[in-house]
VOBA-854276 format. One line per 2 residues: number of its first residue (from 1); their letters; for each residue x, y, z of N, C-alpha, C. Coordinates in pm, 1 decimal. Layout:
NUM) A) X:Y:Z:X:Y:Z:X:Y:Z ~ ...
//
This chain:
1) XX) 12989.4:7832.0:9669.4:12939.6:7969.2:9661.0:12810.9:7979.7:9742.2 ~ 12821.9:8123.6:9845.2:12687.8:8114.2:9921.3:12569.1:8135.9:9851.8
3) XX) 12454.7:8152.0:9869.0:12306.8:8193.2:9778.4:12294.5:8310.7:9870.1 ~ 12242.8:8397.8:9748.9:12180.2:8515.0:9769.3:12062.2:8479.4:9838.2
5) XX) 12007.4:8593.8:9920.7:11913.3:8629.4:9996.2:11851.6:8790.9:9962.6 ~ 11734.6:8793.2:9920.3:11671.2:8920.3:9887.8:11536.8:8961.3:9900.9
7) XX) 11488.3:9093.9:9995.5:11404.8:9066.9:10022.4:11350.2:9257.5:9933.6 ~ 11250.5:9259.7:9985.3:11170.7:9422.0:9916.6:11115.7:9468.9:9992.0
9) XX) 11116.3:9655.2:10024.4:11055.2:9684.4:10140.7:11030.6:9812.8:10033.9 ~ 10962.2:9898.6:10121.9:10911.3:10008.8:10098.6:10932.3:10149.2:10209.3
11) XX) 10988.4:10227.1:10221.8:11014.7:10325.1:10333.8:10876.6:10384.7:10370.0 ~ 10823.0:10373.8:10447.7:10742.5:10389.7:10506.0:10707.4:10538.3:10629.2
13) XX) 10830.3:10598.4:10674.5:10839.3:10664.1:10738.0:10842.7:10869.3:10639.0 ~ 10754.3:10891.2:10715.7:10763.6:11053.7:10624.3:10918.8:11130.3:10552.7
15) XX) 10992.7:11113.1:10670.6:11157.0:11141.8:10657.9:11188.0:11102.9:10567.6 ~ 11186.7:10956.0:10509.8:11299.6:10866.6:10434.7:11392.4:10845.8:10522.9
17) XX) 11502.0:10800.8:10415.0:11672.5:10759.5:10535.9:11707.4:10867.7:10492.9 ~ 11779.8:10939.1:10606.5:11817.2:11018.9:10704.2:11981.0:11015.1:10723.8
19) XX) 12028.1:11085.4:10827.6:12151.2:11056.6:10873.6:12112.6:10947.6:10988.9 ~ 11976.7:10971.7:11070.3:11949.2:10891.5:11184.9:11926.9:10715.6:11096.0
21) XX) 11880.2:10736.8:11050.8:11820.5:10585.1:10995.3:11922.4:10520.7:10956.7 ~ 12060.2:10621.2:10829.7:12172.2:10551.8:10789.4:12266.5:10472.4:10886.6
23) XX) 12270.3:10541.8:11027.2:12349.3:10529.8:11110.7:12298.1:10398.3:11151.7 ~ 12133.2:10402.4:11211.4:12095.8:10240.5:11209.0:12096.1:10148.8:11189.3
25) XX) 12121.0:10175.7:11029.8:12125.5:10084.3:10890.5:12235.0:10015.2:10945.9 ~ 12371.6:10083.0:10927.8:12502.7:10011.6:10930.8:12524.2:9944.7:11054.5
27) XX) 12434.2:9978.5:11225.0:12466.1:9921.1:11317.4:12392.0:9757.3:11334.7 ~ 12293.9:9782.4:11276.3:12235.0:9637.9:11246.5:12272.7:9563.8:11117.8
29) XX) 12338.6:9652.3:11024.6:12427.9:9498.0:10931.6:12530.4:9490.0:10969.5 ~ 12609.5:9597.8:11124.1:12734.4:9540.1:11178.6:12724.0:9396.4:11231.8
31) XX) 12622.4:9372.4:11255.3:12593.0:9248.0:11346.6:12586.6:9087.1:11291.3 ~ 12582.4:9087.5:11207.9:12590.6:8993.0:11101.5:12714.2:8978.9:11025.5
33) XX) 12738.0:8795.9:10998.3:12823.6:8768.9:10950.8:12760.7:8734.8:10777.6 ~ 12784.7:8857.2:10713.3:12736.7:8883.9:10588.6:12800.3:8985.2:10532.3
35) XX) 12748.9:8974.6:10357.7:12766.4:9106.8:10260.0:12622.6:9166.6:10242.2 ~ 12608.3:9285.5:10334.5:12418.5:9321.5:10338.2:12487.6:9442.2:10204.9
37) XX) 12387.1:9472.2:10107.5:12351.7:9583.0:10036.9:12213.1:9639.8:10046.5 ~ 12184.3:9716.0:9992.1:12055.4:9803.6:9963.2:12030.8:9892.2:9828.3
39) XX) 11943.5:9859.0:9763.8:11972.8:9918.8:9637.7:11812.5:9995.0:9645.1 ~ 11839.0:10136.3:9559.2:11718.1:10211.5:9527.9:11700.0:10185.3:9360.6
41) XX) 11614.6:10069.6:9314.6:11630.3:10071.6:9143.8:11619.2:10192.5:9100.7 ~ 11483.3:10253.3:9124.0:11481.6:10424.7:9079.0:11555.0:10499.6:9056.8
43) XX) 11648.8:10500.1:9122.0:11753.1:10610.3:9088.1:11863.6:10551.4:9106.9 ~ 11896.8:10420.5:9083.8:11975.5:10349.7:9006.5:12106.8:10348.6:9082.9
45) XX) 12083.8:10312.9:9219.9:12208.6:10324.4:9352.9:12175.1:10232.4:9400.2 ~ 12315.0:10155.5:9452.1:12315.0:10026.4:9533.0:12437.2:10077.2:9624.7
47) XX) 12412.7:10034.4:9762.7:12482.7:10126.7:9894.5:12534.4:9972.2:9961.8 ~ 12614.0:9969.1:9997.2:12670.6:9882.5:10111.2:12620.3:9920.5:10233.4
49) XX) 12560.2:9807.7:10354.0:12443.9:9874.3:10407.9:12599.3:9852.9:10515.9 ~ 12678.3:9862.9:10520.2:12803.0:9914.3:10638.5:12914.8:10026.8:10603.9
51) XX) 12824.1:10087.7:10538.2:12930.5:10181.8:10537.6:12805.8:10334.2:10488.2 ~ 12806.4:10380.1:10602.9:12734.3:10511.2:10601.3:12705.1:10621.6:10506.4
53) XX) 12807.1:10620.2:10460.8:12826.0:10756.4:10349.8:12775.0:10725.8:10222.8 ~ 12768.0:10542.0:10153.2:12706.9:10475.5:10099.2:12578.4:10505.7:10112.2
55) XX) 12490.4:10464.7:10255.8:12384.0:10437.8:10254.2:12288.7:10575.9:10253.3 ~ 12381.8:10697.8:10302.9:12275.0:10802.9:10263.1:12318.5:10867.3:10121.9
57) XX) 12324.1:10806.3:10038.0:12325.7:10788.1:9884.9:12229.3:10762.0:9838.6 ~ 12144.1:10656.1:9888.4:12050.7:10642.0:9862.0:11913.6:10674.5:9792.9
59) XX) 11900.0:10805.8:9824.7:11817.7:10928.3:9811.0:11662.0:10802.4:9814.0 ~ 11644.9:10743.4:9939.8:11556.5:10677.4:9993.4:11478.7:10768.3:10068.8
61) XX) 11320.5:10818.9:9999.6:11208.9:10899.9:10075.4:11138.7:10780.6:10096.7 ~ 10993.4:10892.7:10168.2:10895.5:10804.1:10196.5:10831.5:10731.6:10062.0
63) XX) 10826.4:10614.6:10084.8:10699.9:10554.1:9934.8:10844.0:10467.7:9843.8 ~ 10952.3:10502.3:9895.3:11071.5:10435.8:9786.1:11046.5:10260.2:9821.6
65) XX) 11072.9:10215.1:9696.7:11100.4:10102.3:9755.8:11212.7:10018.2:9767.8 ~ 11302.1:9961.8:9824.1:11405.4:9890.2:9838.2:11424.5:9782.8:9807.0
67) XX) 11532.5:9722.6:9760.9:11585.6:9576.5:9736.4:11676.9:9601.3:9855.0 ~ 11690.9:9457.8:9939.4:11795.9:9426.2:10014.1:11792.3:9336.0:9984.6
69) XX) 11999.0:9309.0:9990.0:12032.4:9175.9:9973.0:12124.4:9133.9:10010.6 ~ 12145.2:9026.0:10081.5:12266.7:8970.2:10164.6:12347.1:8846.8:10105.6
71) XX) 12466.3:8836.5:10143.9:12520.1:8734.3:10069.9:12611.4:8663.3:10210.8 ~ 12619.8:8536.4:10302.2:12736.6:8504.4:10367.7:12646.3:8418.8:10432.6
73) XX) 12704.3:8337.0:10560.4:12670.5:8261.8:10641.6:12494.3:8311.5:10709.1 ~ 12493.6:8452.8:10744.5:12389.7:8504.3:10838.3:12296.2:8619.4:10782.4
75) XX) 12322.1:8582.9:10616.8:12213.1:8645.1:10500.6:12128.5:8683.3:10573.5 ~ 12063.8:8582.8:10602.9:11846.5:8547.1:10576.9:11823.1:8661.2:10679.8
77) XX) 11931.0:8634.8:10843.6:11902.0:8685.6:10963.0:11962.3:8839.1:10902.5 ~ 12064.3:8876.1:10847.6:12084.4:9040.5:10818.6:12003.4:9102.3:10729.2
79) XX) 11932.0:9018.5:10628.0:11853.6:9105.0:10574.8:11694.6:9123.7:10640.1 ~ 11658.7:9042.6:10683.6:11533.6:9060.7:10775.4:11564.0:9116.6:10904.2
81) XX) 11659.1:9116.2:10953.4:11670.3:9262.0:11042.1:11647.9:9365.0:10963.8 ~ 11731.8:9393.3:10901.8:11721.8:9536.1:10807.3:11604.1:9556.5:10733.3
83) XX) 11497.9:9448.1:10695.4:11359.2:9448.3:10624.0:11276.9:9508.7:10727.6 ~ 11319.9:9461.0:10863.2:11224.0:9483.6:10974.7:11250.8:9668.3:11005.9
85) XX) 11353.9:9694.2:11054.8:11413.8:9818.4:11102.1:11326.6:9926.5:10972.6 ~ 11394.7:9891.3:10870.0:11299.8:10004.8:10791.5:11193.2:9958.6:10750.9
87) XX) 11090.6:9896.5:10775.1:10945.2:9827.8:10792.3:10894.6:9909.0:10906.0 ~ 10916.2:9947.9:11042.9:10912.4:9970.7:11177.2:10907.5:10123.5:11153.2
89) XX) 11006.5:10214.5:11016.7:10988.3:10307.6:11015.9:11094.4:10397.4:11118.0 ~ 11216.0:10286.2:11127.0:11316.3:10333.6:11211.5:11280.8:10416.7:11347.9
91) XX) 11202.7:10348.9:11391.4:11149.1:10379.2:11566.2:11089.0:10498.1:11512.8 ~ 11061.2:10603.1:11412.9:11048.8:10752.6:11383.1:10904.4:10770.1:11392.4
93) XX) 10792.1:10646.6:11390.0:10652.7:10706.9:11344.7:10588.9:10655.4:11497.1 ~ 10478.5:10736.0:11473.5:10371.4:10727.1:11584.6:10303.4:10557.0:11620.4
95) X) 10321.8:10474.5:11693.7:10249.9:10336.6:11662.4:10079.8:10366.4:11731.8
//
């Protein structure tokens, strides 16, 4: 059995996830040989981070904070992409 991988972020960007950000979401856990999720404890939703309609379920604003968690061969690397991407603020904020 593989080990979980889980990391915690915080949305950072004014928007939240979006349709733009969801769409992100799923193209960077396409890339990985993994099971990526995303869960909002708050409001008590956990989204499969490949499948879109999932992830803007979410009801992820600014200030939310996230659990991600990956499960397969390329965990560590899919969830720290995805820690990073919405860390970064999905390209959306001023640097």
């Amino acid at each position: 059995m593989s080990q979980v991988v889980e990391e915690k972020v915080v949305v950072p960007n004014p928007q939240g996830i979006h349709a733009r950000p969801s769409a992100m979401i799923v193209k960077t856990a396409a890339g990985f040989d993994a099971t990526l999720h995303i869960e909002n404890p708050a409001e008590d939703v956990c989204a499969d981070a490949s499948s879109i309609m999932e992830v803007m379920t979410l009801v992820a604003t600014q200030g939310t904070e996230l659990h991600i968690t990956g499960e397969g061969p390329e965990a560590a690397e899919g969830v720290r992409a995805l820690t990073a991407l919405i860390r970064r603020g999905f390209d959306e904020m001023d640097t």
